[in-house]
PDB file of N, CA, C and O in Angstrom:
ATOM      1  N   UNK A   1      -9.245  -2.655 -22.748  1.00  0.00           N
ATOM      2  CA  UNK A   1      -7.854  -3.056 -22.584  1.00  0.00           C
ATOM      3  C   UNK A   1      -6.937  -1.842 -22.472  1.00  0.00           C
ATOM      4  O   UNK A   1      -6.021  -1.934 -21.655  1.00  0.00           O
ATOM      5  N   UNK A   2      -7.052  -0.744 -23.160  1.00  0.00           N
ATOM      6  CA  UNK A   2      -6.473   0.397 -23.238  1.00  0.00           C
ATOM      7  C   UNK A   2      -6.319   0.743 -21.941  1.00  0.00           C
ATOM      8  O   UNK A   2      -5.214   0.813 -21.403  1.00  0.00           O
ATOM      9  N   UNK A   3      -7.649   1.029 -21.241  1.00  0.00           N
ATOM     10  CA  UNK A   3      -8.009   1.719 -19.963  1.00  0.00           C
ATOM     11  C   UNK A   3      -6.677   1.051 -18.918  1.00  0.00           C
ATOM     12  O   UNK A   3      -5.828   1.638 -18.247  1.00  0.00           O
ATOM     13  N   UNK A   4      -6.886  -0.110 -19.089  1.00  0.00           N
ATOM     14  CA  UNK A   4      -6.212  -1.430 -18.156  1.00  0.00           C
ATOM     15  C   UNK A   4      -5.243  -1.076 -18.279  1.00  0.00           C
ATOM     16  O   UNK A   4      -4.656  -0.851 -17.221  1.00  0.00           O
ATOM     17  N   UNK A   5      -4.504  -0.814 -19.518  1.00  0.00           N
ATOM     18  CA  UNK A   5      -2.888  -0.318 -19.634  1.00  0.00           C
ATOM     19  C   UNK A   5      -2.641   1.038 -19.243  1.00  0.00           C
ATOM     20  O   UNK A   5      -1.565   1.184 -18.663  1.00  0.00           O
ATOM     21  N   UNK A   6      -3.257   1.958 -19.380  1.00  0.00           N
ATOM     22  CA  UNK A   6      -3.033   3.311 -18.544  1.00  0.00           C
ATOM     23  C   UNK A   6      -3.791   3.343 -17.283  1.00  0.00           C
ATOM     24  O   UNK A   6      -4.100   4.489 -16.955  1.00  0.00           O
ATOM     25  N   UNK A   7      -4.183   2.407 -16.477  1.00  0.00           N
ATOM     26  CA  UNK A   7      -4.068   2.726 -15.145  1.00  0.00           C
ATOM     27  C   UNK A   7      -2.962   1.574 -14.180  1.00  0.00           C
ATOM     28  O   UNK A   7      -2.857   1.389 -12.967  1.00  0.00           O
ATOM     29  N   UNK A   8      -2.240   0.948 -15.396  1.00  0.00           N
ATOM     30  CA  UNK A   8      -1.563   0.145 -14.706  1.00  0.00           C
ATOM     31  C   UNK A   8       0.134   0.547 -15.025  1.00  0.00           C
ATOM     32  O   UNK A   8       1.104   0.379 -14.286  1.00  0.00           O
ATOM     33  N   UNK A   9       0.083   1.008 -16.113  1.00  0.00           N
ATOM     34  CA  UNK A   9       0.976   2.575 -16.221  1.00  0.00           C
ATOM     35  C   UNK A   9       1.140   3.642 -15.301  1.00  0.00           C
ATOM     36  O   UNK A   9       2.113   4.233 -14.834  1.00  0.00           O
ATOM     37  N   UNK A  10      -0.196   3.726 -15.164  1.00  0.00           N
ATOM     38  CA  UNK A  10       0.007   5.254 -13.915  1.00  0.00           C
ATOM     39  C   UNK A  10       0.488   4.633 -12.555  1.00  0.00           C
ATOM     40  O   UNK A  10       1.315   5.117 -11.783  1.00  0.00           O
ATOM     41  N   UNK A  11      -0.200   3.470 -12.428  1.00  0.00           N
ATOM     42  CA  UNK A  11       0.380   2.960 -11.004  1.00  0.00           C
ATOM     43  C   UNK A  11       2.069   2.826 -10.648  1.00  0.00           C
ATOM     44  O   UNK A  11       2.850   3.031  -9.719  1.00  0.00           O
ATOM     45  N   UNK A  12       2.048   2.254 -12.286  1.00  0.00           N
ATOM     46  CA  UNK A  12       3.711   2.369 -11.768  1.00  0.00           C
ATOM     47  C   UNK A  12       4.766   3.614 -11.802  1.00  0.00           C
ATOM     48  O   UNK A  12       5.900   3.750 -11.342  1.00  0.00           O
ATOM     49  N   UNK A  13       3.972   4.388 -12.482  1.00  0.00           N
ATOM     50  CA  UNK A  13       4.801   5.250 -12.354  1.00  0.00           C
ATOM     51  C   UNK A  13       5.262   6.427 -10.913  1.00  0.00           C
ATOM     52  O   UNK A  13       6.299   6.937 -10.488  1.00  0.00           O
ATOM     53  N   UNK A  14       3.237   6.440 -10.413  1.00  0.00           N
ATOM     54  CA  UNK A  14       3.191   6.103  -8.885  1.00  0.00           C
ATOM     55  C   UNK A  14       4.140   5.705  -8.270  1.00  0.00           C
ATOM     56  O   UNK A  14       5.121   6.432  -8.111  1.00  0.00           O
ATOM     57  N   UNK A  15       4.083   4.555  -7.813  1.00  0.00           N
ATOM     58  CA  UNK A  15       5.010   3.705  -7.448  1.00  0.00           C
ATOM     59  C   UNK A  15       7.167   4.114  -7.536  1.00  0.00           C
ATOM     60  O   UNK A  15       7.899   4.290  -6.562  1.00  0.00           O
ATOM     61  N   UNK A  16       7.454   4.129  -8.597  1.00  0.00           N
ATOM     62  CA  UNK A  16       8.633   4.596  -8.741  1.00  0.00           C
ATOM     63  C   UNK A  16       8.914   6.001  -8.157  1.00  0.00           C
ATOM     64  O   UNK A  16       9.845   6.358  -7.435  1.00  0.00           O
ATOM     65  N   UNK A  17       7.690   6.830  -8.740  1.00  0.00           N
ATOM     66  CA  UNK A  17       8.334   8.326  -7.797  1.00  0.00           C
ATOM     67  C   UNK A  17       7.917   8.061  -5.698  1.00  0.00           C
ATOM     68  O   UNK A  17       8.372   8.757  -4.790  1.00  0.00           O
ATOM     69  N   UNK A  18       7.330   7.321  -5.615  1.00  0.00           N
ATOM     70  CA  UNK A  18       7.314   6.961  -4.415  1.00  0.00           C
ATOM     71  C   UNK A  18       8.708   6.619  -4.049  1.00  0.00           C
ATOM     72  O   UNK A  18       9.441   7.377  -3.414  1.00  0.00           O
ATOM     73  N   UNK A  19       9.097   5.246  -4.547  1.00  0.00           N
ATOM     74  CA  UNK A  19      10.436   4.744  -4.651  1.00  0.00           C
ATOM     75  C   UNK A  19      11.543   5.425  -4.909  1.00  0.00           C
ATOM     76  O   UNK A  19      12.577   5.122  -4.314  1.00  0.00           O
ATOM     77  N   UNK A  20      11.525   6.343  -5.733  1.00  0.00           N
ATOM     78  CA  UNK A  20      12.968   7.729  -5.245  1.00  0.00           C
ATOM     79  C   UNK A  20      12.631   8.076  -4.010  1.00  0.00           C
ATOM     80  O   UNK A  20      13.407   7.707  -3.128  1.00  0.00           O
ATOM     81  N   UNK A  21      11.298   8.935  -3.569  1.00  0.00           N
ATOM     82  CA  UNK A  21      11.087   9.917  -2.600  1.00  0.00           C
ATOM     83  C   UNK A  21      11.371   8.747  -1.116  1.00  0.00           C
ATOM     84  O   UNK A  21      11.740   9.235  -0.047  1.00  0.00           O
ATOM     85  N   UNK A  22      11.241   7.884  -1.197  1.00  0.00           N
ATOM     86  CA  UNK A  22      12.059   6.738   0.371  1.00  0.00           C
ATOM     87  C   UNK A  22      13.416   6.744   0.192  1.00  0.00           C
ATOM     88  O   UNK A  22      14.146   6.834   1.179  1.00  0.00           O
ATOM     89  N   UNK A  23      13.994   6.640  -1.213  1.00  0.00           N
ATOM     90  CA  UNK A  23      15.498   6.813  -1.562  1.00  0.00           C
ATOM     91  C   UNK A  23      16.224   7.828  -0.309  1.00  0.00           C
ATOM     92  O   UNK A  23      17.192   7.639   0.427  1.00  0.00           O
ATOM     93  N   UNK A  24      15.026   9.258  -0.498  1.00  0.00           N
ATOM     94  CA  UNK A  24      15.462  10.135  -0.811  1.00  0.00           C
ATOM     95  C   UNK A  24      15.631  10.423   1.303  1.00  0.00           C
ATOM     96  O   UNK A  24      16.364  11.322   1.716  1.00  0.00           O
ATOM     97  N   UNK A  25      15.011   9.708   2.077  1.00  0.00           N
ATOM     98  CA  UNK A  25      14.552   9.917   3.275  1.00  0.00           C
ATOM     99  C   UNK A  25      16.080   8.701   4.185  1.00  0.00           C
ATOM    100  O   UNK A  25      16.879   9.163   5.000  1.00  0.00           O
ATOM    101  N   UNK A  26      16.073   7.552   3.823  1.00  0.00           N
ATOM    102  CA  UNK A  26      16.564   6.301   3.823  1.00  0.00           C
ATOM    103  C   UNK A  26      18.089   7.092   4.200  1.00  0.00           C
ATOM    104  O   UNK A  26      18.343   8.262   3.911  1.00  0.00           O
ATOM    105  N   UNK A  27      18.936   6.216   4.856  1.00  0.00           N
ATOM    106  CA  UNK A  27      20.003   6.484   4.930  1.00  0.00           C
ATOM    107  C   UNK A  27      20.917   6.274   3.894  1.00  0.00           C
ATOM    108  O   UNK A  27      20.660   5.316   3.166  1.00  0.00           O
ATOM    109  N   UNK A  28      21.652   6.753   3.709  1.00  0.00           N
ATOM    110  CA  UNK A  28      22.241   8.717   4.301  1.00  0.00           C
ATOM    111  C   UNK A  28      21.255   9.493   3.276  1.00  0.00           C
ATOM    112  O   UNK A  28      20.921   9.459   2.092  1.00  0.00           O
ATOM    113  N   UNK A  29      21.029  10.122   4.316  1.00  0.00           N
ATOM    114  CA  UNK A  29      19.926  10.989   3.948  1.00  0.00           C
ATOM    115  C   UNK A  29      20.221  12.386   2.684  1.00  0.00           C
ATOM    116  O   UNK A  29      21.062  13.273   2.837  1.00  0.00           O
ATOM    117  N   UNK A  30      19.087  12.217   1.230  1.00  0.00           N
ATOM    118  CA  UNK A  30      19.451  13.219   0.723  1.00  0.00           C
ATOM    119  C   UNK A  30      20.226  12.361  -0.687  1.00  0.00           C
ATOM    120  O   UNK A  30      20.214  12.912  -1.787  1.00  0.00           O
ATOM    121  N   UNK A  31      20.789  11.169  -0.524  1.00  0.00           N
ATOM    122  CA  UNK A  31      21.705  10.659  -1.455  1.00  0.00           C
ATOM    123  C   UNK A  31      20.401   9.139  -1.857  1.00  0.00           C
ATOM    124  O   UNK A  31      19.708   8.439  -1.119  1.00  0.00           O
ATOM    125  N   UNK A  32      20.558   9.180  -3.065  1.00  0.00           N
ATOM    126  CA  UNK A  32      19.307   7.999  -3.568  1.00  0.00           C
ATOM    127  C   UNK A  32      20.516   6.855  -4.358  1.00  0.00           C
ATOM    128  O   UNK A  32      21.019   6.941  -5.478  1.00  0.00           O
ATOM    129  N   UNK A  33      20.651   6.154  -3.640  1.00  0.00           N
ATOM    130  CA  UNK A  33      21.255   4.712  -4.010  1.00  0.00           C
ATOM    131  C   UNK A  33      21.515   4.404  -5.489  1.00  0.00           C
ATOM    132  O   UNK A  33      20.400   4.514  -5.998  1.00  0.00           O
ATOM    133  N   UNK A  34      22.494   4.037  -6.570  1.00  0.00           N
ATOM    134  CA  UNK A  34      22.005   3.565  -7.695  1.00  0.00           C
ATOM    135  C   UNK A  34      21.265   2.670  -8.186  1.00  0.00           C
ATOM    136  O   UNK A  34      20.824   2.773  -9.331  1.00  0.00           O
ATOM    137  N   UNK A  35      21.005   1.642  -7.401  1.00  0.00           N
ATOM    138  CA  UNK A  35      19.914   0.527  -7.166  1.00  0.00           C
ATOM    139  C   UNK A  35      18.397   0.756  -6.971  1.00  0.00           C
ATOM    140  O   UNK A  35      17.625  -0.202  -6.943  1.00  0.00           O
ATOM    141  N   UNK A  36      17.891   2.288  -6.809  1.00  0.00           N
ATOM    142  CA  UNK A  36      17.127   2.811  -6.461  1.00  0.00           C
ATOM    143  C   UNK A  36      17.013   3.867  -8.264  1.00  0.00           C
ATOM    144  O   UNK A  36      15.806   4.035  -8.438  1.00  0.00           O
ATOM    145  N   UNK A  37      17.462   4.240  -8.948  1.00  0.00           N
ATOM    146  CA  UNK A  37      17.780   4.710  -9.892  1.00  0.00           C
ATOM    147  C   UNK A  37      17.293   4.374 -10.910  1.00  0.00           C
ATOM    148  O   UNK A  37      16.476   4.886 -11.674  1.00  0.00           O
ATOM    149  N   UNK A  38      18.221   2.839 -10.879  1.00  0.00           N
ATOM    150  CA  UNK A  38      18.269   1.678 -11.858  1.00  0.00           C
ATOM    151  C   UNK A  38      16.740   1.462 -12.341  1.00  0.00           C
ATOM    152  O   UNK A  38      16.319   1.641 -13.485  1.00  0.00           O
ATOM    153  N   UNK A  39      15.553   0.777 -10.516  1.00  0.00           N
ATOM    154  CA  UNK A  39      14.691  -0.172 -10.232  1.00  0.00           C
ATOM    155  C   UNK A  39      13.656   1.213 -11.310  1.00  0.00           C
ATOM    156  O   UNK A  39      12.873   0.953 -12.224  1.00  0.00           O
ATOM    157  N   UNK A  40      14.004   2.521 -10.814  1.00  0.00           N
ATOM    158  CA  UNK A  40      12.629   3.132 -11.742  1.00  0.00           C
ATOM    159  C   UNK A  40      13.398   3.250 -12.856  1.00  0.00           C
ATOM    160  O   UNK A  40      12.521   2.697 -13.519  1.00  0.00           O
ATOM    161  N   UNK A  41      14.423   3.517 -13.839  1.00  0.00           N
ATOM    162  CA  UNK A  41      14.451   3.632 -14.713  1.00  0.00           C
ATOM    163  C   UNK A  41      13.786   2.030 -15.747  1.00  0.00           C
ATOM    164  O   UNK A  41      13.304   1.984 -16.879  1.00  0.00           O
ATOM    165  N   UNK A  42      13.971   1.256 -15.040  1.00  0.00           N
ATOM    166  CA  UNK A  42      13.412   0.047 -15.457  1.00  0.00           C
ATOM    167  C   UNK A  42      11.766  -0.007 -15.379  1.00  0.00           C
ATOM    168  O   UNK A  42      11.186  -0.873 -16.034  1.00  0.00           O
ATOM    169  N   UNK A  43      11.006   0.939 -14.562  1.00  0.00           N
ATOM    170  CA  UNK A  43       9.488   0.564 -14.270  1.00  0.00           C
ATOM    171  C   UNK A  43       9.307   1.552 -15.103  1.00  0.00           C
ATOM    172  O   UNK A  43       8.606   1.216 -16.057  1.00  0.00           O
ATOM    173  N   UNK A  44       9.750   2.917 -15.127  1.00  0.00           N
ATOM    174  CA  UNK A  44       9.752   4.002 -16.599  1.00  0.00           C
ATOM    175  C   UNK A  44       9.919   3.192 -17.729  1.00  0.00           C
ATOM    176  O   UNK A  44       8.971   3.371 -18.494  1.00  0.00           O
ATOM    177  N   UNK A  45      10.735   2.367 -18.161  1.00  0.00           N
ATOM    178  CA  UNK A  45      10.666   1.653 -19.348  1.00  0.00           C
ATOM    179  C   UNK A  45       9.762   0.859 -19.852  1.00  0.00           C
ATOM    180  O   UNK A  45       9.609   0.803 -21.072  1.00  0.00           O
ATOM    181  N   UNK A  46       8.766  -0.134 -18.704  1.00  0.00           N
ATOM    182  CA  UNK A  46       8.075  -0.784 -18.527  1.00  0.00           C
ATOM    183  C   UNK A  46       6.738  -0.286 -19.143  1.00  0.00           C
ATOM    184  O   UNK A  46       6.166  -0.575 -20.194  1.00  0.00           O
ATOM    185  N   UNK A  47       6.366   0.759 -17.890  1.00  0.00           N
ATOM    186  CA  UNK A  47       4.999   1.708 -18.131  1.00  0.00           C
ATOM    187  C   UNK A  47       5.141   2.317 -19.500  1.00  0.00           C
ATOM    188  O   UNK A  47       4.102   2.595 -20.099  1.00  0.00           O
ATOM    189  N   UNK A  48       5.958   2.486 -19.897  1.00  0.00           N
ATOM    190  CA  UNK A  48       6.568   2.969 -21.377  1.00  0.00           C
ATOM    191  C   UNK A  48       5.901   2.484 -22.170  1.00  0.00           C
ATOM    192  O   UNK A  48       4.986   3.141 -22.667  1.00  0.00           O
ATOM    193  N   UNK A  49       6.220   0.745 -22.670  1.00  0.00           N
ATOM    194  CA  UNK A  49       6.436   0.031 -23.290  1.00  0.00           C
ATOM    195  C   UNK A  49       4.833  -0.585 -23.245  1.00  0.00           C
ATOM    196  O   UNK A  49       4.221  -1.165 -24.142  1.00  0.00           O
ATOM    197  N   UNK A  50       4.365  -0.214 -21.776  1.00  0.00           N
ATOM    198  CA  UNK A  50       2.967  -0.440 -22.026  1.00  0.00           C
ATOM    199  C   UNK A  50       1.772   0.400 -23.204  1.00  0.00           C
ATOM    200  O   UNK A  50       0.810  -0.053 -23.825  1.00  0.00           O
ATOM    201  N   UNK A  51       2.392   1.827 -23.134  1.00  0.00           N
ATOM    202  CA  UNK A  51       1.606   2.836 -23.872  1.00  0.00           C
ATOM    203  C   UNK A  51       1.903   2.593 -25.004  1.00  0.00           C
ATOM    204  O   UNK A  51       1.037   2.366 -25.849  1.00  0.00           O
ATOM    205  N   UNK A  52       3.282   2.587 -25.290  1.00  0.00           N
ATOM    206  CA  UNK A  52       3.964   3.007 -26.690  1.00  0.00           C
ATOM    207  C   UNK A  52       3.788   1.535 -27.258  1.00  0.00           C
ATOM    208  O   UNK A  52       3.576   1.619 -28.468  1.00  0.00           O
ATOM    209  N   UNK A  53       3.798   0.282 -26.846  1.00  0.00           N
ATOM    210  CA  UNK A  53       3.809  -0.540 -28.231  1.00  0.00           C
ATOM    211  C   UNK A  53       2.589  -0.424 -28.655  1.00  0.00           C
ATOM    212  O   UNK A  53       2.494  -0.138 -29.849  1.00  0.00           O
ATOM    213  N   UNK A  54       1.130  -0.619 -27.775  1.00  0.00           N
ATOM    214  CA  UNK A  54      -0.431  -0.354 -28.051  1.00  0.00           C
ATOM    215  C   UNK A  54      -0.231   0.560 -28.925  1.00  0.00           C
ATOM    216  O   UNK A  54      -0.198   0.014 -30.028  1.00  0.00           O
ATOM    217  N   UNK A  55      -0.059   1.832 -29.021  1.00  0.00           N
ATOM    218  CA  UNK A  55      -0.378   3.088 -29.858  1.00  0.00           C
ATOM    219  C   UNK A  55      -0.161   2.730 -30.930  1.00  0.00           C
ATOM    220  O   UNK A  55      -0.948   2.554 -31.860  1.00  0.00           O
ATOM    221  N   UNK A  56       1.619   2.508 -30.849  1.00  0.00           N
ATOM    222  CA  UNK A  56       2.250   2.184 -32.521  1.00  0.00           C
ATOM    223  C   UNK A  56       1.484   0.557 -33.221  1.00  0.00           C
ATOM    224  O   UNK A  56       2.039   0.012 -34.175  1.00  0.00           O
ATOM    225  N   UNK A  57       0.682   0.181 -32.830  1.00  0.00           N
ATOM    226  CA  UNK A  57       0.038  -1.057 -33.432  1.00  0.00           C
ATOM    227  C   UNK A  57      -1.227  -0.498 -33.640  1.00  0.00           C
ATOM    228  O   UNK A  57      -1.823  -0.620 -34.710  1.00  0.00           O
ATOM    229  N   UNK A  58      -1.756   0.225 -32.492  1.00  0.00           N
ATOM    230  CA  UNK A  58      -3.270   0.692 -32.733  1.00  0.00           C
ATOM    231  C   UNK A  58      -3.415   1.434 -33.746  1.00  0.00           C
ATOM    232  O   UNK A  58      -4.461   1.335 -34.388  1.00  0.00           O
ATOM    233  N   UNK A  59      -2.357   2.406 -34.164  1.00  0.00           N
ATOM    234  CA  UNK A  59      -2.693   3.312 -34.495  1.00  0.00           C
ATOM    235  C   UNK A  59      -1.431   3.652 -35.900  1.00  0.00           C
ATOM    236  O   UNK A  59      -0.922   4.736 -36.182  1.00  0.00           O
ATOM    237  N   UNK A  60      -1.187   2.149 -36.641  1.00  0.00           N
ATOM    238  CA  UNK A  60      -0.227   2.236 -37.551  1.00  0.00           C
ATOM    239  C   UNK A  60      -1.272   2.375 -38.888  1.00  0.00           C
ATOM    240  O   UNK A  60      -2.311   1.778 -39.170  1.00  0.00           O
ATOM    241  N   UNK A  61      -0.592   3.321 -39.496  1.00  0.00           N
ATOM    242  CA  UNK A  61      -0.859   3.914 -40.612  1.00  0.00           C
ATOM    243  C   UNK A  61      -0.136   2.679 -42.650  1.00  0.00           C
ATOM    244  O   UNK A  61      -0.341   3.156 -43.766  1.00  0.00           O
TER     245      UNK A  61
END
């Protein structure tokens, strides 16, 4: 299950720096949308939330 959560973590995080770098191409060129910002700070939170709640349960003292 672990495995499952860090490669589905990495994907997204994949994914989001993909999603700036089209930001970054997309018109007007050079300027990345706040909607584009927002969508990874939300998949960063996500992939986050995948690692960090597992650990802090796996691994509570």
């Amino acid at each position: 299950m672990k495995r499952l959560q860090l490669i589905i973590a990495t994907a997204m995080c994949t994914f989001g720096c993909a999603l700036l770098a089209c930001g970054f191409v997309a018109h007007p060129l050079g300027e990345i949308h706040h909607s584009v910002l927002i969508a990874f700070g939300e998949i960063l939170t996500f992939s986050g939330s995948l690692i960090g709640i597992d650990y802090k349960y796996r691994y509570k003292e």
